[in-house]
C-alpha positions in Angstrom: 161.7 23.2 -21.6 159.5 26.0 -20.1 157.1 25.6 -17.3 153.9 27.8 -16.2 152.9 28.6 -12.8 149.0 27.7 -12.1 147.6 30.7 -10.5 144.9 28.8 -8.7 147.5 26.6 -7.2 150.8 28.6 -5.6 152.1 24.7 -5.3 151.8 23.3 -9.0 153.5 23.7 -11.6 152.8 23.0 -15.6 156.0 21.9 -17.7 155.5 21.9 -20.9 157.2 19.1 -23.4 157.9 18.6 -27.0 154.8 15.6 -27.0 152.6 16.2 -23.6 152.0 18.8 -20.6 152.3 17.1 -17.3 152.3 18.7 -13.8 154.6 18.4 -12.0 154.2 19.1 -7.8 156.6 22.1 -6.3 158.1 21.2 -3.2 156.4 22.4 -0.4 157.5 25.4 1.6 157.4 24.8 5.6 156.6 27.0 7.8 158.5 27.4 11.1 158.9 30.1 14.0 161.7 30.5 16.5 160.4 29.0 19.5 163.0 30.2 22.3 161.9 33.6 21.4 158.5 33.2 21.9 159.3 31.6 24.9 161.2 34.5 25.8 158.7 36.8 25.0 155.8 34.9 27.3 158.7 34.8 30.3 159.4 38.8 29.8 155.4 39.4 29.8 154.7 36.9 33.0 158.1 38.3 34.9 156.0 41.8 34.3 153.3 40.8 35.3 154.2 39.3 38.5 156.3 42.3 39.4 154.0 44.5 38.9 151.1 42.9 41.2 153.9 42.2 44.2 154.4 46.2 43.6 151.0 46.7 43.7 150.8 43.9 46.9 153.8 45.8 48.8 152.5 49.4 48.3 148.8 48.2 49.8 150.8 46.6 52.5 152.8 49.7 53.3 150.5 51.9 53.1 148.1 50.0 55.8 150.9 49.7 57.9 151.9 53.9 58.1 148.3 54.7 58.0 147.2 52.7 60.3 150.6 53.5 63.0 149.5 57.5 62.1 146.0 56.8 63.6 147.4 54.7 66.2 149.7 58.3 67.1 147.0 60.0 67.5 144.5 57.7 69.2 147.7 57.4 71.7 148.1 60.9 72.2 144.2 61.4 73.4 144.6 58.3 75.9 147.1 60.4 77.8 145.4 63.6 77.9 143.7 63.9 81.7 139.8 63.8 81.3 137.6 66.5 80.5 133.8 66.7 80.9 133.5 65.3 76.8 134.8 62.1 76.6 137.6 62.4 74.8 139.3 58.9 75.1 136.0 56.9 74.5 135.4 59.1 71.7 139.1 58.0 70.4 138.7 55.1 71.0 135.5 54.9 69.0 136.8 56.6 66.2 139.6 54.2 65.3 138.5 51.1 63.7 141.0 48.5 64.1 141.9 47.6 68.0 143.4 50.6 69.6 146.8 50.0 70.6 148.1 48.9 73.7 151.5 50.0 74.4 154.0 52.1 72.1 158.0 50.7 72.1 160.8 52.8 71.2 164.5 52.1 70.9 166.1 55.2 70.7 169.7 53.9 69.5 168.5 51.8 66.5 165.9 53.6 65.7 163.3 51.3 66.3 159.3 52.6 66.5 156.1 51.5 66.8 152.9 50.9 68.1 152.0 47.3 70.0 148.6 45.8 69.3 147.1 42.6 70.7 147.5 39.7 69.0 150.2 37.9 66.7 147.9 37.2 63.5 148.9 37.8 60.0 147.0 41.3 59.4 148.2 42.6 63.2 151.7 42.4 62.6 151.2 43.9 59.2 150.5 47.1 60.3 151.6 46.8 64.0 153.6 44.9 66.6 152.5 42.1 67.9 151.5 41.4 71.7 151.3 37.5 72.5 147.8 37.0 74.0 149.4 34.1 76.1 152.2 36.3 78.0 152.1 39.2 80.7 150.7 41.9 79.7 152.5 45.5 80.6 152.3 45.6 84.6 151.6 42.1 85.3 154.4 40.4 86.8 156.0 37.7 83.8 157.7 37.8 80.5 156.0 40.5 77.9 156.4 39.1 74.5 156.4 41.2 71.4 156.9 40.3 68.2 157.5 42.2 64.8 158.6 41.4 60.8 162.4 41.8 60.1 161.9 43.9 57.6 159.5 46.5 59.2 159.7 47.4 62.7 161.9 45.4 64.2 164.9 45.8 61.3 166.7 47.6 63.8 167.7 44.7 65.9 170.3 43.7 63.5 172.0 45.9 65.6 170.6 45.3 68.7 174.0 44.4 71.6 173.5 43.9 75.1 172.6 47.1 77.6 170.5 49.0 74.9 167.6 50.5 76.5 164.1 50.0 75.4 161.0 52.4 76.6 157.9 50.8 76.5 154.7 53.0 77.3 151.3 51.5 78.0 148.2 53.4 76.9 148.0 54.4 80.8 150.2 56.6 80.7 153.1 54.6 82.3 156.3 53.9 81.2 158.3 51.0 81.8 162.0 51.1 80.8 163.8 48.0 80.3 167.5 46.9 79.6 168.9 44.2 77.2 170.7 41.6 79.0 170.5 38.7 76.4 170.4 37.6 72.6 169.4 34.3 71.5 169.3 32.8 68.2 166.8 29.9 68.2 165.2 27.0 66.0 161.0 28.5 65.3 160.4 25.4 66.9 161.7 26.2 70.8 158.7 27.6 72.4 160.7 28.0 75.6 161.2 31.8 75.3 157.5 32.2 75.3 156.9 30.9 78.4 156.3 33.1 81.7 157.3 33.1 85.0 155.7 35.2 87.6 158.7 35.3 89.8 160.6 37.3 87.1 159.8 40.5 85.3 160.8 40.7 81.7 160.6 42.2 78.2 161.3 40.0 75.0 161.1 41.0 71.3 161.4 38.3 68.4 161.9 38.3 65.0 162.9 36.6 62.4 166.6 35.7 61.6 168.6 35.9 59.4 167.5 39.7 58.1 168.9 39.5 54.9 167.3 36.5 54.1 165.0 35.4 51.2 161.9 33.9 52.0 160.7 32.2 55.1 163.5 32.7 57.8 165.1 29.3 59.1 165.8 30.9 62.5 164.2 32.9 65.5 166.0 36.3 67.2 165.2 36.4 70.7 166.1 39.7 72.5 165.4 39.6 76.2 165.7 42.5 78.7 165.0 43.2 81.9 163.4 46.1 83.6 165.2 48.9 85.3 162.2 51.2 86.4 159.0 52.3 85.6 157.1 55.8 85.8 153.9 56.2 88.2 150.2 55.9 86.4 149.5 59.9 86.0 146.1 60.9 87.7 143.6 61.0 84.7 144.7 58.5 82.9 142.5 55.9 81.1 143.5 53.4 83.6 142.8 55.6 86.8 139.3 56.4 85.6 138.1 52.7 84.6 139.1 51.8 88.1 136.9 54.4 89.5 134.3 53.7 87.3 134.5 49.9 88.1 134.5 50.7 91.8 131.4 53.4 91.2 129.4 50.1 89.7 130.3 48.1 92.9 129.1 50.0 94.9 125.9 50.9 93.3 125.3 47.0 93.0 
């Protein structure tokens, strides 16, 4: 018995017999694809994708913060030059557009570096270190608080031990020296180590702890010092001038 394929229909098929032609249907072929590799495929494409914006996100980031603690380096180093008949500070100051910064903190042993601005938002401490609006500011009696990522300008503290010194220079030209006498590791919730008390000078830096860890940290690192001397405001200085300038407008009122 012989059969003819119908060339307008792929899926009939004409078999011929000795009395009659009938047609008889051709199984149907089904049509599949693989579906864990497509699936694959779309998780390599998305895990791309999202690498390569939080490269994108992370490169932004970084370069704010070094371009911004550049500017900061040299807005700092007019503030301590004496005054000359141009302005110089004001015109620094002018110049640079986020806040200028208050203080700069160095830790010599563990390398740690940076420039303090006011304020403990989001976008400050992405490019700076953070100053607590609520504590003592530099030459007020109280506890300073500064605050800084874990994995920017406060990674050295991992290392951090008891008796390191810490500088801290104020855009006045003074520079106050401190000395590490404690380390805490606290719950985010304990606000204690925030609070101030005017009978007691002292410096402390927190970050967040564990530094190795992925994600939002479930634990505070508290570093509290205590000073050990500070330098004299130099004559000149930003700070010496406002006063005489506030003291000019007093007495012309």
């Amino acid at each position: 018995m012989g059969s003819v394929r119908n060339a307008q229909s792929p899926f009939l098929t004409f078999r011929r017999g000795p009395e009659r032609r009938h047609i008889v249907p051709r199984p149907r072929v089904s049509f599949s694809y693989d579906e864990p590799h497509y699936a694959r495929l779309w998780t390599r494409w998305i895990s791309l994708t999202a690498a390569a914006g939080c490269f994108i996100w992370c490169g932004a980031v970084w370069m704010e913060r070094h371009l911004y603690q550049a500017q900061a380096r040299e807005t700092f180093a007019e503030l301590g030059k004496p005054a000359e008949p141009e302005p110089r500070v004001e015109k620094a100051l002018r110049s640079f557009a986020p806040p200028p910064p208050m203080a700069k903190l160095e830790i010599a042993r563990l390398h740690v570096s940076g420039f303090v601005e006011d304020g403990l938002d989001s976008e400050t401490l992405s490019r700076a270190i953070g100053h607590s609006p609520q504590s003592a500011k530099l030459g007020e009696r109280g506890n300073v608080v500064l605050a800084a990522h874990r994995d920017t300008f406060f990674a050295g503290l991992k290392d951090v031990r008891t008796g390191d010194a810490i500088e801290v220079e104020a855009a006045d030209g003074k520079v106050y020296r401190y000395k590490v006498t404690r380390i805490l590791i606290i719950d985010p919730t304990e606000d204690w180590v925030l609070k101030s008390d005017p009978s007691r000078n002292m410096l402390t830096l927190i970050t967040c702890y564990p530094f190795q860890f992925i994600g939002s940290a479930p634990n505070r690192l508290v570093v509290q010092a205590e000073p050990v001397g500070s330098s004299t405001v130099p004559s000149g200085s930003l700070l010496s001038r406002d006063r005489k300038h506030a003291r000019s407008a007093s007495e012309g009122i």
